[in-house]
N, C-alpha and C positions, 0 to 999 in steps of 0.2 A: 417064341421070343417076341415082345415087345416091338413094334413098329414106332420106328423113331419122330416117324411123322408126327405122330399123338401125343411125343411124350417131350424133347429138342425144345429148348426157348424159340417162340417165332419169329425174333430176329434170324439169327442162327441161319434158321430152316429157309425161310426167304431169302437170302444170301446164299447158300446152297442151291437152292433150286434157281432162284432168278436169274443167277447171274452166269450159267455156263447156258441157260435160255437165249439169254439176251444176246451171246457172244454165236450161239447159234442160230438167232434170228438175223442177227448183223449180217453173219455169212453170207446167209441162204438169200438175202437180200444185192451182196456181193457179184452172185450171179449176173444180176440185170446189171447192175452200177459200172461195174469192171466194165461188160460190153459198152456202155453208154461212154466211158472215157474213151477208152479205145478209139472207139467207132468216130466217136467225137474229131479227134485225131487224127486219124486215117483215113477216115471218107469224107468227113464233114457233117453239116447240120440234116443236109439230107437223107445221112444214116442215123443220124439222132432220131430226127423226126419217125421213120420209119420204124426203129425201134418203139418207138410211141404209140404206133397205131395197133402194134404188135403185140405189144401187152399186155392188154386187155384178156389174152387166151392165156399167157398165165397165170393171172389174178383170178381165173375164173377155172383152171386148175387149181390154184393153192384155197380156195373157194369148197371145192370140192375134199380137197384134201384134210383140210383141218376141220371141215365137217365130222369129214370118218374120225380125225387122227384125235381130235380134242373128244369128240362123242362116245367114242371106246375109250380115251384114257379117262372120261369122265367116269363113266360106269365099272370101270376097271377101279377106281380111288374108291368111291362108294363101296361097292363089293368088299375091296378089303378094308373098309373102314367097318363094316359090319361081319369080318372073318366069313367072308364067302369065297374061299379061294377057288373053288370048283368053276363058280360063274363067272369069277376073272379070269379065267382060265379060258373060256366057251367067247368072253366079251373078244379077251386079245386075239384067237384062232379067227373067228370069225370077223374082225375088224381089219385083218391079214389080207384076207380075201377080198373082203370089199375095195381095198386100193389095188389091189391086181387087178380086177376085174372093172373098175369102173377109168382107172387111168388108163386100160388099153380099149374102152370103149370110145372114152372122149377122143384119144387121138386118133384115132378112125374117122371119125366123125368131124375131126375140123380138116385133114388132110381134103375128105371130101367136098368143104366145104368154103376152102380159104378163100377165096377173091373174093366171095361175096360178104364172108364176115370181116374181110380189109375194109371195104368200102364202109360197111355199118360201124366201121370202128374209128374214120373220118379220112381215110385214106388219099389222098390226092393221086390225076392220074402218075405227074413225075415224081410220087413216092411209090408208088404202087411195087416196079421192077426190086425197089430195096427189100420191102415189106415182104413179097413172095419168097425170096431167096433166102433170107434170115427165118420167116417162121416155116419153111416146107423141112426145115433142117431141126429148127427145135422143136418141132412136134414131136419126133421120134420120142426124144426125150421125155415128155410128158409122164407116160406110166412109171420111169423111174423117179422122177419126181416127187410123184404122189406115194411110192412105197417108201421112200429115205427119211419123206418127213412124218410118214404116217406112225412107221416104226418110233421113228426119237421121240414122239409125244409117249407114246406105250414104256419106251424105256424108262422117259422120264417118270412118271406115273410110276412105274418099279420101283422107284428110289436112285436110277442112274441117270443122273445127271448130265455127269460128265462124258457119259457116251452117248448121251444125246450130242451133245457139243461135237465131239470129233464126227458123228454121222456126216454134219455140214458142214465143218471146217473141212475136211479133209477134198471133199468135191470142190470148194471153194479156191482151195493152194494148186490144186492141178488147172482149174478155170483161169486163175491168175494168172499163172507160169505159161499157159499155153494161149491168149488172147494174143498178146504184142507178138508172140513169136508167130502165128498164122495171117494176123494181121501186115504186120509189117517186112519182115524178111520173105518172107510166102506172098504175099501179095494175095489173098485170097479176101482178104474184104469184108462185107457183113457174112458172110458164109462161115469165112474162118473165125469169128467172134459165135458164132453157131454153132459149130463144129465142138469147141473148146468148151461151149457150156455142156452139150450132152456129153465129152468126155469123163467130166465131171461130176453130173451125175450120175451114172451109170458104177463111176466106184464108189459112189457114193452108197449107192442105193444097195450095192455086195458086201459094201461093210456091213449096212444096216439090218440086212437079215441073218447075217450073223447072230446078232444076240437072241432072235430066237431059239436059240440052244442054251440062252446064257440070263432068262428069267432069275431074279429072286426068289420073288414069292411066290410065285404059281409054279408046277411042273406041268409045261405044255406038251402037250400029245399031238397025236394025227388024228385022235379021233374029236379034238376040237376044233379041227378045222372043219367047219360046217357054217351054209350058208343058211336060210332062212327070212323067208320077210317079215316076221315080226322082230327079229334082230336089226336089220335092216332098218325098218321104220324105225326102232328106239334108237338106234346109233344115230342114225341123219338126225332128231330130234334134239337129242341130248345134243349134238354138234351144231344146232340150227343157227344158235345166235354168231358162234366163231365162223361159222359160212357166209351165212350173209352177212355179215358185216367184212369179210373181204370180196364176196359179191358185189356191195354196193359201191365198195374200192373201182371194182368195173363200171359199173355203171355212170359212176361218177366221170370216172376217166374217158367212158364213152360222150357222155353229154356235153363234156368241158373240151373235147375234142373236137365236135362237130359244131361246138358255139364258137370256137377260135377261128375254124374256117370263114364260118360264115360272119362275122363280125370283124374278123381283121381282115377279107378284106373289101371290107367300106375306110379302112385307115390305112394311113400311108407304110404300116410293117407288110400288110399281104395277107397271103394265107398261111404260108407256110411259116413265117420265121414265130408268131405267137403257136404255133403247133409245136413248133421245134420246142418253143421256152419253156410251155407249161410240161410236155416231155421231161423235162429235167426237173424242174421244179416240183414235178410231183414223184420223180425219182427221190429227189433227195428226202420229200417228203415221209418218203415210204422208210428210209432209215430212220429215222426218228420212230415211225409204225413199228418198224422190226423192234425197235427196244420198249415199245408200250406192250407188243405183242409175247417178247421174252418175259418182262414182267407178269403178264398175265397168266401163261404156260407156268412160269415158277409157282405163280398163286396156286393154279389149280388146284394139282395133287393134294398141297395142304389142307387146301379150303375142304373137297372133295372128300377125305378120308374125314376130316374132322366133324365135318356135317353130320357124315354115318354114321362117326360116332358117338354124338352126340354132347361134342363136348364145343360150347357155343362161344363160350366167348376166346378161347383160340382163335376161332374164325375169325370173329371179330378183332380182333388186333391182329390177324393177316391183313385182312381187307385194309385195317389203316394204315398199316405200313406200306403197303404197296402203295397204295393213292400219295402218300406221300414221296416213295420213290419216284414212279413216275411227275409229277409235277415238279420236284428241280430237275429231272433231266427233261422236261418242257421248257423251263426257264433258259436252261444250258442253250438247246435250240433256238430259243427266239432270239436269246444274245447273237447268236454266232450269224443267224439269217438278216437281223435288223442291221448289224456292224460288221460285216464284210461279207456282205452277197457277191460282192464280184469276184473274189476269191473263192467263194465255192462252184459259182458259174465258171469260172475260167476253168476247172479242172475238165470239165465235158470239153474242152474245146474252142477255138476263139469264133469268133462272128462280125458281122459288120456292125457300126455305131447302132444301129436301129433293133438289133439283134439284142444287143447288150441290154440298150435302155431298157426294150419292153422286157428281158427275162429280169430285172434288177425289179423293175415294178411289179411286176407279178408275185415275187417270192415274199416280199417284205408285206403286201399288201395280205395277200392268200393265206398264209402262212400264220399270219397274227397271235388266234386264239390256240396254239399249238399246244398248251400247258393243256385246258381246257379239253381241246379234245381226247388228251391221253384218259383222263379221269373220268370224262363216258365211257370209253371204251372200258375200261377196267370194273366200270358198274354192271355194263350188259354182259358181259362174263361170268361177272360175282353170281348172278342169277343160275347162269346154265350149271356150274360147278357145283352149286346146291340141288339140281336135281332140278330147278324151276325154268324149264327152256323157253318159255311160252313169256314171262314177265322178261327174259333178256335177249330173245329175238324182237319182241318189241322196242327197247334201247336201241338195240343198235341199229331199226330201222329209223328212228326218229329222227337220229341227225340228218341220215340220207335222205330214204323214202320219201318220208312225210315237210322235211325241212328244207337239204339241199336242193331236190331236182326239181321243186317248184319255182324255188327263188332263184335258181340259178338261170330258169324259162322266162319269169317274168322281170327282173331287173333289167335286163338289157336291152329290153326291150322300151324304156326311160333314162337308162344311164348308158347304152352301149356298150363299150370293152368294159366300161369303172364297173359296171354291173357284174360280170362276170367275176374281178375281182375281189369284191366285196364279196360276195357271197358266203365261202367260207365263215371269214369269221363273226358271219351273222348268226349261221347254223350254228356252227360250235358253244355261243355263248346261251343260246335259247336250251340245244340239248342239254349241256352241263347242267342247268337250271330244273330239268325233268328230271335226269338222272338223280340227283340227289333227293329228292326227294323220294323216288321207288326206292333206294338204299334205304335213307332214315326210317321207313317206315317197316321198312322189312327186319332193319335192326331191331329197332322197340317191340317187334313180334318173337324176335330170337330167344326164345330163355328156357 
C-alpha cells in the first residue's frame, strides 16, 4: 500500500504531523515551566533561580536525546521512502537501545558529579542547597526521559502522530496535577516539584514502549534489537544538527548564566535577581522553541521519506510551509513579549521593584529577533532530514558557536549588562542571513 506521506497534499500532511508535534513539544516543555511556576510560588526567586542552574543537565539530556530520537527517525523516513523496511526495522531496534543505554549512562555520571557541574552552570553558594535537592531527584528521571521522547520521534516517523502527542501529554497531566499538591499541602518544596516531574515521566516513558508492539510499517523483532558502532556513529550523525543545536541551548544558558553573576553584580540588581530573570526568560523562551521544534519534527518524516523518494518538489513546498508556519507564530510571540511581559513574568512569581524591572528589560530586549530565529532553526534541520548532516550541523552552530558565545564575551565588556542583552538579537538577525542562503542554494540544486 501506498505511503500517505508521498502521495496526501503537503498542507494536509504538515498539519497532521506538525501539529500534535507541536502540542507534544509544548508538553514536554510543561515539565520545566510547571515546576518554574510552582516553585515560583512556593519557595520564591531562590527556587526559580536554582531551577536555572539546573537546567542546563536537561537541555544536555534532551541534547542527547533527540540526537538518537531525530537520527533514527531520520534514517527510519529515508529507508521507507526508498521501501527498505528491513533497515527501518534494524534503524528503530537499535535506536531503542541506544536511549537505554546512553540515558542510564548519563545519569550516572551527573549523580557522580553534581556540585561541581552546579557551580559550572553559575550556581551561587545560597542557591547551591536548592539546586542539590531538585537535581539529585531529577536525575533519576533522566533515562526515562530520553526513552518517551526517543520513542515519539520513531512513532511519529511511522506515520503516528497522535501517539507521539499522548507519549508527552500524558507525563505532562500527572506532572501538573501532582506539582501544587507536593508543593503546597505536602510542604515538600523543590523536592516535591522533582518528585512530580519523574512521576511523570516514568508513565510516560511505559506508555511509550508500548508501541513497540504497535509499528506500522516495519514488523519489529528481537533480532533487531542490535547494537553496533557503525549504527551508532550514523544515528548520532544523522542526529548531529537537532543535538547540537539543543547542546548550544546549554551552553548558551551556561555563559548567559555566569555573565549575569558576574556583571549584575557591579549593578545595583545583584547577582542573584538577573540569574533568577533570565531563568525565566529563557524558560518562557524555550516555549516558543518547543513549537519551532514541533514544527520541525512534523517537517521531518515528510521531508525525509520524500527526499528518498525522490520526489523534490513536495519537499520543497514542505520546507515553505513550515518556514512560514513558524514565522507568524514568531510574530505571535513578539506581540505577546513586547505588550505584556509583566503578565507573563508575573505567572513565575512576584519579586521586588528591581526584580521586575530587570526581567521586563531582558525579555523585550533578548527576545526581539524571535521570528528570525525560528526560520534558522528550521533551515539547519531541513539539511539533516535530507540526509546532509554535515551542511545542518553547521546552521545550527552558527547562531551559537560561531555567533552567540563570542558576542556575548565581548560586548559587555563595552556595554556591560546592555551587552548581554543585546546579544541575541544580533545573532539571530546575522544567522537568519546565512541560513537562507545555504536553503536557496540547495534548492536551485533540487531537481
Amino acid at each position: 500500500m501506498e505511503n500517505p506521506i508521498g502521495t496526501l497534499p503537503v498542507g494536509k500532511l504538515l498539519r497532521q504531523f506538525a501539529i500534535p508535534s507541536i502540542i507534544a513539544m509544548l508538553v514536554s516543555s510543561l515539565y520545566n515551566v510547571v515546576d518554574q511556576i510552582f516553585i515560583g510560588q512556593g519557595v520564591g526567586y531562590l527556587g526559580n533561580a536554582a531551577t536555572n542552574v539546573a537546567f542546563p543537565l536537561v537541555t544536555i539530556c534532551m541534547a542527547m536525546t533527540l540526537a538518537i530520537g531525530i537520527g533514527s527517525a531520520t534514517q527510519f523516513s529515508l529507508s521507507l521512502g526508498r521501501k527498505e523496511e528491513e533497515e527501518a526495522a534494524r534503524v528503530a531496534g537499535s535506536g531503542f537501545l541506544m536511549m537505554v543505554l546512553f540515558g542510564t549512562i548519563y545519569a550516572v555520571l551527573v549523580e557522580l558529579f553534581l556540585p561541581q557541574l552546579l557551580t559550572v552552570f553559575g550556581s551561587t553558594p545560597e542557591i547551591m542547597p536548592y539546586a542539590l535537592t531538585y537535581t539529585r531527584i531529577t536525575t533519576i528521571g533522566m533515562p526515562f526521559l530520553m526513552i518517551m521522547n526517543g520513542v515519539s520521534n520513531l512513532a511519529r516517523a511511522d506515520g503516528s502522530p497522535r501517539f507521539s502527542m499522548m507519549v508527552m501529554l500524558v507525563g505532562a497531566i500527572i506532572n501538573t496535577i501532582l506539582d501544587p499538591i507536593f508543593i503546597f499541602p505536602l510542604h515538600m518544596g523543590v523536592a516535591g516539584a522533582a518528585w512530580a516531574t519523574i512521576i511523570g515521566q516514568v508513565v510516560s516513558c511505559i506508555y511509550a514502549v508500548l508501541y513497540l508492539r504497535r509499528f506500522k510499517r516495519i514488523n519489529l523483532k528481537r533480532e533487531h534489537f542490535v547494537l553496533s558502532f557503525r549504527r551508532i556513529g550514523k544515528t548520532f550523525t544523522m542526529g548531529m544538527s537537532n543535538g547540537l543545536t539543543q547542546l548550544a541551548i546549554t551552553l548558551i544558558q551556561i555563559v548567559v548564566n555566569n555573565s549575569m553573576v558576574y556583571y549584575g553584580a557591579q549593578t545595583p540588581y545583584g547577582s542573584e535577581i538577573p540569574l533568577a530573570a533570565a531563568g525565566i526568560v529563557l524558560k518562557v523562551n524555550g516555549i516558543i522553541m518547543a513549537v519551532y521544534i514541533g514544527v520541525n519534527q512534523g517537517m521531518q518524516p515528510i521531508i525525509g521519506f520524500n527526499y528518498g523518494a525522490k520526489k523534490f518538489e513536495r519537499v520543497k513546498q514542505t520546507f515553505r510551509k513550515a518556514v512560514l508556519a513558524v514565522f507568524v507564530i514568531g510574530l505571535i510571540g513578539l506581540f505577546i513579549f513586547q505588550v505584556f511581559p509583566k503578565a507573563v513574568l508575573s505567572l513565575f512569581g512576584g519579586g521586588e521593584g528591581l526584580y521586575m524591572d530587570f526581567a521586563v528589560r531582558f525579555m523585550r530586549t533578548f527576545l526581539l529577533m524571535i521570528p528570525l530565529n525560528g526560520i534558522q532553526m528550521l533551515s539547519s534541520n531541513f539539511f539533516s532530514a535530507i540526509g546532509k548532516p554535515v551542511k545542518g550541523t553547521l546552521l545550527s552552530l552558527t547562531r551559537t558557536v560561531f555567533l552567540f558565545i563570542p558576542i556575548v564575551l565581548i560586548l559587555p565588556l563595552f556595554l556591560s549588562m546592555q551587552g548581554i542583552l543585546i546579544t541575541a538579537p544580533i545573532a539571530d538577525s546575522i544567522a537568519f542571513v546565512i541560513a537562507m542562503g545555504f536553503v536557496g542554494k540547495e534548492m536551485k540544486n533540487m531537481v
